[in-house]
C-alpha positions in Angstrom: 25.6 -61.5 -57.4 25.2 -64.7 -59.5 27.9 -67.2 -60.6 28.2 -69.3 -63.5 29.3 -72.6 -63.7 30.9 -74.1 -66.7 30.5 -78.1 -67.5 30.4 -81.0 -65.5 34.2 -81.8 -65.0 35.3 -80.2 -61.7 31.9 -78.7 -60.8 32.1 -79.3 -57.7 35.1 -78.1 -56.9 34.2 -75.3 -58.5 31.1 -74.4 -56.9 33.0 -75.3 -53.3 36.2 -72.8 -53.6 33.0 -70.2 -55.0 31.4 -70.9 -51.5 34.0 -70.3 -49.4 35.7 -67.3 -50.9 32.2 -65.1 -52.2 31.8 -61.9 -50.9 29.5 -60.0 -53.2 30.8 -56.6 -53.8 28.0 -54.3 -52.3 28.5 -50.5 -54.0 30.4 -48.3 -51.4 28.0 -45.7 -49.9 24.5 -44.9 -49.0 23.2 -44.7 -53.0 24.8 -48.3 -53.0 22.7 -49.2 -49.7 19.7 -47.4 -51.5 20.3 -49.5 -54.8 20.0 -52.6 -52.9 17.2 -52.0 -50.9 15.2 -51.1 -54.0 16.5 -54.2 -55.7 15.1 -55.9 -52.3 11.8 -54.3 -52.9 11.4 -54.6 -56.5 12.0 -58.7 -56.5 8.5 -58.4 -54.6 9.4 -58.4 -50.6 8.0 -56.1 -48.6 10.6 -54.1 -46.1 10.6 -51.9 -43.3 13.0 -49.9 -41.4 14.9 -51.6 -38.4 17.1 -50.8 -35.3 21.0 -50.4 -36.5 24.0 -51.1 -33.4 24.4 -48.3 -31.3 26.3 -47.4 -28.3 25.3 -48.8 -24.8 23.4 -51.5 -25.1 24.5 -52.7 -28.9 21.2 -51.3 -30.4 19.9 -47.6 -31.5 16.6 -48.9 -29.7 18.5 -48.3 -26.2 16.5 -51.1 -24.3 18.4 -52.4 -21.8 18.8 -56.2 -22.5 17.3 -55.5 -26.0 17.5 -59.3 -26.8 17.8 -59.0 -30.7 20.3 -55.7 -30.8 20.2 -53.8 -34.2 18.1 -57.3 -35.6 14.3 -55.8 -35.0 11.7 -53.3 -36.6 11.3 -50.0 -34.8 7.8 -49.9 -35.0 5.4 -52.5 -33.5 3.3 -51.9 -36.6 5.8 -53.3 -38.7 3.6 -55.6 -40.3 1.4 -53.2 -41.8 3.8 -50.7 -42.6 6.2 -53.2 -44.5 6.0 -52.0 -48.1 7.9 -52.4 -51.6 6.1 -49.2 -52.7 9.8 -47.5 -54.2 9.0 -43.8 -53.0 8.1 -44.9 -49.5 11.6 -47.2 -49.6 13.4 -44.3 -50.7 12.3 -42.0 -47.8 13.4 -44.4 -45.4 16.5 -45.0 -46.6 17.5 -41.4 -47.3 16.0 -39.7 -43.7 16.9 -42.8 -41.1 20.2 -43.2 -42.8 21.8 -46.0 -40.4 18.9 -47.9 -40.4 18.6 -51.5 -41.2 15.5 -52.9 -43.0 13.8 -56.0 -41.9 11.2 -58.0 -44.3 8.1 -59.1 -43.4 7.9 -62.9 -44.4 4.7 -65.2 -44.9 3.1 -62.1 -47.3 4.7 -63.0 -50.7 8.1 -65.5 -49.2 8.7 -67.1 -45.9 12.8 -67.6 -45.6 14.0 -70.7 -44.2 17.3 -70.0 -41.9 19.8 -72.7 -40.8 23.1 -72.5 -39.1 26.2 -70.9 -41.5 28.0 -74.2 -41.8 25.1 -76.0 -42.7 23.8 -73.8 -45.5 27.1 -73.6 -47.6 27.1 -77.2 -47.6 23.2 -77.8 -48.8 23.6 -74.4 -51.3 26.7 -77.0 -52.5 24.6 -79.9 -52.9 21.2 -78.0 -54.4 23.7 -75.8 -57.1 25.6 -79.0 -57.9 22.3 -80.8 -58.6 21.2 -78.4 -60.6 18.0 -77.0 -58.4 17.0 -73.9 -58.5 17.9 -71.7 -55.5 16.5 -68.4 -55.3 18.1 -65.5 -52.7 20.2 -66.4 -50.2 22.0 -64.2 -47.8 24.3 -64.9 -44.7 25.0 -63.3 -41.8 28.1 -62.7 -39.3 26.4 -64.2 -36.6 26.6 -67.8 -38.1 23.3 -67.9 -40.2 22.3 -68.6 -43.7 19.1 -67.4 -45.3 17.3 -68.8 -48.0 14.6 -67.0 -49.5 11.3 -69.1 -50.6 8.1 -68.1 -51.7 5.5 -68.2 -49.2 3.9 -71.2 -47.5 0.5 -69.2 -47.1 -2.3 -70.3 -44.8 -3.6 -73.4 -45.9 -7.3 -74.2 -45.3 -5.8 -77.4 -43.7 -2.8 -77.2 -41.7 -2.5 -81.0 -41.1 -1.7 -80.9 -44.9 1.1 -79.0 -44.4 4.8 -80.4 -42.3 4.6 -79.4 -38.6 4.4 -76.3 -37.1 7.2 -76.2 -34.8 9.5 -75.6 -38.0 8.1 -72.5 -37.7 9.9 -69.7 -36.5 8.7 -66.4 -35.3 11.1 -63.6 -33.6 10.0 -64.6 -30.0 10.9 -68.2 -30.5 14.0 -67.6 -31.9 16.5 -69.2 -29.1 14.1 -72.2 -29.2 15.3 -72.9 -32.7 19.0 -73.0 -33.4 18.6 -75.1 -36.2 16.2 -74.5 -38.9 13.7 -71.8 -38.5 11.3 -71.5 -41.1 10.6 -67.6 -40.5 6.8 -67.3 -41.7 3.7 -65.8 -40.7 4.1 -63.4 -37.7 8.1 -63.5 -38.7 11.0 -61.2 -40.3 14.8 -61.4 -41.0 17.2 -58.7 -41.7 17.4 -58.0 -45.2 21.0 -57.0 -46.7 23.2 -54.4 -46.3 22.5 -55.0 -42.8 25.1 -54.2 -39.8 25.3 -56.1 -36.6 26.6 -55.5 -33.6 30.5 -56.3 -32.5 31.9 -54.3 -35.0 31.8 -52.8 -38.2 32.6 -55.5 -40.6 30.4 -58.1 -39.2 26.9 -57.5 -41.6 24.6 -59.3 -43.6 25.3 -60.0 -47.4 24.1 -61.4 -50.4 25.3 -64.5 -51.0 22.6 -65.1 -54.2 20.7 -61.4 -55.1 17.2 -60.7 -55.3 17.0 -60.7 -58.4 16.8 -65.0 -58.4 12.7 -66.5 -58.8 12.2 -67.0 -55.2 11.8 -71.1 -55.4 9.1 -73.6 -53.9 10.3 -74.4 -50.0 9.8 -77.9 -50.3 12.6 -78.2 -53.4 14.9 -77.3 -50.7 13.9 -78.2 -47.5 15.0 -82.3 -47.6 18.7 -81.0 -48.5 18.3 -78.1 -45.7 16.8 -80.4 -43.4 19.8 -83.1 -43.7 22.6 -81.1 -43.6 21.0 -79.5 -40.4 21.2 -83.1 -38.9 25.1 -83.3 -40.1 25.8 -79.9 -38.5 23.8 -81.0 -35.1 25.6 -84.5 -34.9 28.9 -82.7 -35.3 28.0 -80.6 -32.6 27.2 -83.0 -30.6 30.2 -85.4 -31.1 32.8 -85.4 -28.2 36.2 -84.7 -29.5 38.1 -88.0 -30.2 40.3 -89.7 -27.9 44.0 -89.4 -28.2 45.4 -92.0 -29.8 47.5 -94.4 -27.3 51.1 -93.8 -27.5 53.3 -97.3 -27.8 56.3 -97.4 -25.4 
C-alpha cells in the first residue's frame, strides 16, 4: 500500500502518473475486509461499526432524510464503544457483515480532510519534498483523508490555530474545504462502501501501517492547495476568444 520512488530525475513525474492511476488492491472477500480492519486497529485507531447503503433511503439506518447515508456509527455511544481491542473487531466484522467502521478521531489521531482534487496535489508536493505522510485514504464522494496524530486538548486553546478548522459530523456542510475531524469527530475508515453504487467506496491510498505524522508538517501544503482548489472553483469560465472577420 506503499510506493517507492527511485532518485531524483523524473520524481515528479513519477510520483504524479502513481497519483492518478493507484488503486490499492484490497484482498477480495470478507477475510480481506477483516484483514484490513485489523490492520486499521492495530496501527492504534480506535473503530466502531457503522451504517452500510441500503435500500430506500441510501442507508441500512432507514431514516428518512438520513443526512450522512451509510457514512455514520449505529450507535450513539460510539465514542465509548470505539475500540482496537482485536477480538471485539473481529466480532463485529464477522456478525454485522456489511457494516462499515467509522474511527473515532481526537483519542490517538485527528484526520484532516480536504477536497479529492486538492489532496493529490499536496500528497504530490509533501512526497516530492520528501515529508513524511502517514495514512491517507480517499473516497468516491470527492474527499481525501489524511491521517495525523492527535491535536489533544491543550491547557491553552489560544496556543493552538483556530477552532473553526475544526470539523465535527454536524458541521460538516459548513466545511467543504478542510475539516480538521477532531474531538467529538469520525470518518469512515476503509473498505468502506457508499451509496450510488457498488464501486464507489473508500480506499487506501497510503495504509495504516505509515507513523501517523505531526498535523502541522502538513497542514501549510494542505491549507494552500485548498485555496488553489477554491479559487478554481470560483473562477468563471473564460471568455471566448473574439473571432477576426
Amino acid at each position: 500500500m506503499s510506493a517507492e520512488f527511485g532518485g531524483r530525475g523524473g520524481r515528479q513525474g513519477r510520483i504524479s502518473q502513481w497519483l492518478r492511476g493507484r488503486r490499492p488492491k484490497e484482498t477480495a472477500g470478507d477475510g480481506g475486509r477483516e484483514a484490513l480492519l485489523l490492520a486499521t486497529a492495530a496501527a492504534g485507531l480506535p473503530l466502531a461499526p457503522a451504517a452500510h447503503p441500503g435500500a430506500g433511503y441510501g442507508c441500512s439506518c432507514d431514516r428518512v432524510g438520513c443526512p450522512t447515508p451509510a457514512r455514520h456509527p449505529v450507535s450513539f455511544a460510539w465514542q465509548t464503544q470505539s475500540t482496537t481491542d482485536r477480538a471485539q473487531i473481529e466480532r463485529w466484522a464477522r456478525h454485522q457483515s456489511q457494516a462499515n467502521f467509522i474511527t473515532a478521531t481526537g483519542m490517538v489521531h485527528d484526520v484532516l480532510d480536504v477536497p479529492l482534487e486538492a489532496g493529490r496535489e499536496a500528497l504530490e508536493r509533501l512526497l516530492a519534498a520528501g515529508v513524511e505522510v502517514g495514512p491517507v485514504a480517499e473516497s468516491d464522494d470527492g474527499r481525501m483523508l489524511f491521517f495525523t496524530l492527535t491535536r489533544g486538548t491543550p491547557e491553552d486553546e489560544d496556543e493552538w490555530w483556530p477552532c473553526e478548522l475544526d470539523c465535527h459530523p454536524e458541521t460538516m456542510d459548513e466545511h467543504p474545504g478542510l475539516r480538521w475531524h477532531c474531538r467529538g469527530s469520525y470518518v469512515l475508515v476503509p473498505p468502506a462502501r457508499l451509496p450510488g453504487g457498488d464501486d464507489r467506496r473508500v480506499r487506501w491510498v497510503r495504509g495504516p501501517e505509515h507513523p501517523l505524522p505531526d498535523p502541522l508538517s502538513l497542514l501549510e501544503d494542505l491549507t494552500d492547495a485548498c485555496a488553489r482548489h477554491s479559487d478554481r472553483q470560483s473562477d468563471p469560465a473564460p471568455a471566448p476568444w473574439p473571432l477576426r472577420h
